[in-house]
C-alpha positions in Angstrom: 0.0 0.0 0.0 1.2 3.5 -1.3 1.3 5.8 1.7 -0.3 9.3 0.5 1.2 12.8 1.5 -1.4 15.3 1.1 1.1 18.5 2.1 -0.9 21.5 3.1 1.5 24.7 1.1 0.4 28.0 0.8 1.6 30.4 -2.3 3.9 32.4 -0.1 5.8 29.9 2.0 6.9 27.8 -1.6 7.6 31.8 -3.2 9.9 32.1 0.1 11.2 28.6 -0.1 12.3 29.3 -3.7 13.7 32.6 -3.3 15.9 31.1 -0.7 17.0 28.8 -3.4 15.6 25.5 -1.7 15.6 22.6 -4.2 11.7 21.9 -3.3 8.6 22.6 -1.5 8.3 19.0 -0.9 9.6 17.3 1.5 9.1 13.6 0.5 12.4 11.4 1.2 14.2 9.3 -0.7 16.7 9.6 -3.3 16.0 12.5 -5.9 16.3 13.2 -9.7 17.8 16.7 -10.1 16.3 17.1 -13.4 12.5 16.7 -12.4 12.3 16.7 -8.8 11.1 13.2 -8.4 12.5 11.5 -5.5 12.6 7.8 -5.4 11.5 5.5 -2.6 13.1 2.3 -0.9 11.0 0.1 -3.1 11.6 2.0 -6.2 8.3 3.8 -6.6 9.2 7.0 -8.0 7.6 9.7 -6.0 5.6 12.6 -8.4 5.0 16.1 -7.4 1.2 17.2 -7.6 0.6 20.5 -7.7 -3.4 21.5 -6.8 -5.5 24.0 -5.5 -7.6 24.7 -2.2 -10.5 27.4 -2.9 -12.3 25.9 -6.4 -15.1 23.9 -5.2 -15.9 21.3 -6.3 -13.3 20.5 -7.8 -10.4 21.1 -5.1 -10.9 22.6 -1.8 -10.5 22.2 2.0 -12.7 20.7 3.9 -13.6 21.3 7.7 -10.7 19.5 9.0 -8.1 20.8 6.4 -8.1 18.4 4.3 -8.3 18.6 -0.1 -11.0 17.5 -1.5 -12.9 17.8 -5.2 -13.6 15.8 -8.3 -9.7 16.4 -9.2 -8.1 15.4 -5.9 -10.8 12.2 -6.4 -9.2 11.4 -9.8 -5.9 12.3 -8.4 -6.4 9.7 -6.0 -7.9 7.1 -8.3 -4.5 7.9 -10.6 -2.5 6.9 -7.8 -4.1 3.9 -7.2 -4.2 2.8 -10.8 -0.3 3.9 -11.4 1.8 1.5 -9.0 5.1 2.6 -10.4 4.7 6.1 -9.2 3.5 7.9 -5.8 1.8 11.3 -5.6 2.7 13.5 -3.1 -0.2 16.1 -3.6 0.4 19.5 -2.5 -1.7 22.6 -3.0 -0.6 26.5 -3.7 -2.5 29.3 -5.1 -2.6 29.3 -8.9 0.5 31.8 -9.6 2.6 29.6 -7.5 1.8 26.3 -9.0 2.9 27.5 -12.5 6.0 28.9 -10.9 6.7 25.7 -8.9 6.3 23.9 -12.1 9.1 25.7 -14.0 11.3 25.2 -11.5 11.0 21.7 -11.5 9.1 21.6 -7.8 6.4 20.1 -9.6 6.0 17.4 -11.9 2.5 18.1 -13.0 -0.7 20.4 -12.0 -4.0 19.6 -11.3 -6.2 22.7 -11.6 -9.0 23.0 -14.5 -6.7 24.0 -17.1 -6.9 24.0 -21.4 -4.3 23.4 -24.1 -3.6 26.8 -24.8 -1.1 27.2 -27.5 1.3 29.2 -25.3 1.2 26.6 -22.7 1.9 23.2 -25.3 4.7 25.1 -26.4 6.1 25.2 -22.8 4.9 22.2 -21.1 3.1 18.4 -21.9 -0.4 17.1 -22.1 -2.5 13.3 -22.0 -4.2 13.0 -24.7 -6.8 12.3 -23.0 -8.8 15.3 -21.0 -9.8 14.3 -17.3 -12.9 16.7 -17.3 -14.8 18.7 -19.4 -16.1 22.3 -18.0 -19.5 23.4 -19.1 -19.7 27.3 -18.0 -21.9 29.5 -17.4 -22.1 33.8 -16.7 -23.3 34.3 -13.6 -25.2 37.6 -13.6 -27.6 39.4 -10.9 -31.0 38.2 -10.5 -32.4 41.3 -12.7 -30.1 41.5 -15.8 -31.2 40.6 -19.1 -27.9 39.1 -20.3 -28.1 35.5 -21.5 -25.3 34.7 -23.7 -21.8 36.1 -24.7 -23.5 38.5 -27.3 -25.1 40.1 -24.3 -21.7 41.5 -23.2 -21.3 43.9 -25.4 -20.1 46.9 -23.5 -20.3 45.2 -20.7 -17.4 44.4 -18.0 -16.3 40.9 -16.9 -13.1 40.3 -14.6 -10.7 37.7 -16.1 -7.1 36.5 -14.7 -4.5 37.3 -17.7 -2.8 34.0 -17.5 -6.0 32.2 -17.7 -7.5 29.9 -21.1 -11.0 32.0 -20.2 -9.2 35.4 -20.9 -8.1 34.4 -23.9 -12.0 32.9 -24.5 -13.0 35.9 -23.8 -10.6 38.2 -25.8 -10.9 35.5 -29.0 -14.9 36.5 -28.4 -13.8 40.0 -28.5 -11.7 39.6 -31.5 -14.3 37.5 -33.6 -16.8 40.6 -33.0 -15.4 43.8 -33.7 -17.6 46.7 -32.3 -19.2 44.1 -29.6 -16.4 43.5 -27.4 -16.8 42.9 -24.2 -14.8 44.9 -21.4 -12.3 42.4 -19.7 -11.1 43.8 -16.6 -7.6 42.4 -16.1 -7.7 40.7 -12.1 -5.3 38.4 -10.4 -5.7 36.4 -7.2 -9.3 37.2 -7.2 -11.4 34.1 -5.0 -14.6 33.0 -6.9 -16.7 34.5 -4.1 -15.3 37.8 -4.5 -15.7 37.6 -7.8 -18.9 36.8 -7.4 -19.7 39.7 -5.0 -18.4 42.0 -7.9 -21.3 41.2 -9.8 -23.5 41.4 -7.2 -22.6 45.0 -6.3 -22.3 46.1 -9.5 -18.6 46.8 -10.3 -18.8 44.2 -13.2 -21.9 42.9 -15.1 -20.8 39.2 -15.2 -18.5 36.4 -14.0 -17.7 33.6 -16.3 -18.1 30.7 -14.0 -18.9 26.5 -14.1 -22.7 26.1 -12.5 -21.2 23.7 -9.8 -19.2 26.4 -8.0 -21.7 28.4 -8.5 -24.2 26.3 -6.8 -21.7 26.1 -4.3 -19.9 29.2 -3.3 -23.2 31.1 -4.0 -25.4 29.0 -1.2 -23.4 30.5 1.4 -23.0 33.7 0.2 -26.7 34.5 -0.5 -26.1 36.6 -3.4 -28.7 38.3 -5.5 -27.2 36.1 -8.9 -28.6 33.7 -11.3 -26.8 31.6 -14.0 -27.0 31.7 -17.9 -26.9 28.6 -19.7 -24.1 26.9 -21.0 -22.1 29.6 -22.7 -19.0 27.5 -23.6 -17.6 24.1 -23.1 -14.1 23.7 -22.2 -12.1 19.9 -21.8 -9.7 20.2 -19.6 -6.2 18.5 -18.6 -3.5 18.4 -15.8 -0.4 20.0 -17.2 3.3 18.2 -17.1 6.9 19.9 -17.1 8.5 19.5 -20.7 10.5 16.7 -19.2 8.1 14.2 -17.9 6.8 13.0 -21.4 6.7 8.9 -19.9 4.7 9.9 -16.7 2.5 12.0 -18.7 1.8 9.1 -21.4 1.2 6.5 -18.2 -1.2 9.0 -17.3 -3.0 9.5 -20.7 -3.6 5.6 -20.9 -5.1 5.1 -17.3 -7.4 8.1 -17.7 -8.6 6.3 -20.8 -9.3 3.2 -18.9 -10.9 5.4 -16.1 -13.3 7.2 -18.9 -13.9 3.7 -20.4 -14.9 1.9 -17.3 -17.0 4.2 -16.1 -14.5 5.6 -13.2 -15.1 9.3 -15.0 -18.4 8.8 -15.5 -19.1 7.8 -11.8 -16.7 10.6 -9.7 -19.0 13.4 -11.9 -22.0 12.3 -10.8 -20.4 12.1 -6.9 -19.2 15.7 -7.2 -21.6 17.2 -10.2 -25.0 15.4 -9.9 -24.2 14.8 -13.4 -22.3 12.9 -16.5 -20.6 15.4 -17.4 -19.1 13.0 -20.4 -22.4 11.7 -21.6 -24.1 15.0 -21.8 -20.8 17.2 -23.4 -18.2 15.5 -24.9 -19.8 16.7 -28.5 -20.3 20.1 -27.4 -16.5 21.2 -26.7 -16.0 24.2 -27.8 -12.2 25.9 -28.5 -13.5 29.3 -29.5 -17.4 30.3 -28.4 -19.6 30.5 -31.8 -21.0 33.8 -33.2 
């Protein structure tokens, strides 16, 4: 039995840690490989570095007692299971510091809702196969009349710069000259913040997936509603340009994991729904006009 180290990092003890010139935020033992970051155990299990966050529900977050939890920390765990020649030592940062931790070789893949973007694929690997796929939604207050991304016009929406749902958002604007949308440029913004924008009014809409909203929004109270599905994004965990075998060993247990049912099974536990059965033919890489 693989013995699971779920560290608990924030964003600004690994920053410190790195600036100090420490070799990783981890501190799993055994013998390490300089060029990745992988240590090695007694029994020869090489040890990976999973990089996640803590304040997405539901799809990785901190329980009562501190602990991560989420449809990715589930599959996380399942991958661990499945993958006997590798251990996961899961660790969780705010977003900024897992792409950081990643290029310096802290990290040998990330867990956090992200997209083939073309910058990122030229900087770092991804399965072929997608582990989720992200149906989202605007989230708007209860009396606006906005329903779809042609509704925007004029209208202001925050997005993080480094995100795949900026560029969504500014390939919307570029596809519709004279419509665009005002993206207000945020980092390190929470969802519920975000969230509390709309509601009082500083922007008009938060692009958002309907289970966080369901979530986040039942213990704020806000005065907000949800749009239908605006865009469908399939998403991946993200691997450092060296770790092209554990990223392929990935690849081929997801695919067993979306064959048997596995997939299928943790989004109903943490969505009330398939999401594969209901959207793998809607994916969309650039929202229609």
């Amino acid at each position: 039995m693989k013995m699971k180290k779920f560290q608990k990092l924030f964003a600004i003890a690994c920053l410190a840690a790195m600036t100090a010139g420490l070799v990783s935020c981890s501190s799993a033992a055994g013998n390490t490989d300089s060029s990745t970051g992988s240590t090695s155990t007694a029994d020869g299990v090489t040890v990976k570095h999973i990089g996640t966050g803590s304040s997405m529900p539901p799809f990785c977050s901190l329980n009562d007692n501190g602990e991560l939890e989420g449809y990715d920390i589930a599959v996380l765990k399942e991958l661990d299971n499945r993958l006997e020649q590798y251990e996961f030592d899961i660790q969780y940062m705010d977003f900024s510091a897992l792409i950081v931790s990643l290029d310096a070789g802290q990290l040998d893949m990330v867990s956090h809702q992200l997209v083939q973007s073309e910058a990122r694929k030229e900087k770092y690997l991804f399965p072929e196969q997608y582990y989720c796929l992200s149906p989202m939604c605007l989230a708007v207050r209860s009396d606006s009349d906005i329903q779809t991304l042609a509704d925007m016009a004029g209208k202001k929406i925050n997005q993080n710069p480094t995100s795949y749902e900026y560029t969504m958002c500014t390939a919307w604007n570029d596809a519709h000259p004279g419509e665009e949308m005002d993206i207000i440029a945020v980092t390190d913004l929470s969802t519920a913040d975000g969230y509390k924008q709309v509601a009082n009014g500083q922007v008009d809409a938060s692009l958002t997936y309907a289970s966080t909203f369901n979530e986040v929004n039942a213990e704020l109270g806000l005065d907000l509603k949800l749009t239908d599905v605006v865009m469908v994004e399939d998403t991946y965990q993200m691997f450092g340009s060296d770790e092209q075998d554990f990223c392929d060993a990935v690849s081929d247990t997801l695919k067993g994991m979306l064959d048997d049912g596995t997939l299928g099974e943790l989004s109903n536990e943490y969505f009330g729904e398939d999401i594969f059965a209901l959207y793998a033919d809607k994916i969309t890489i650039v929202p229609e006009s």
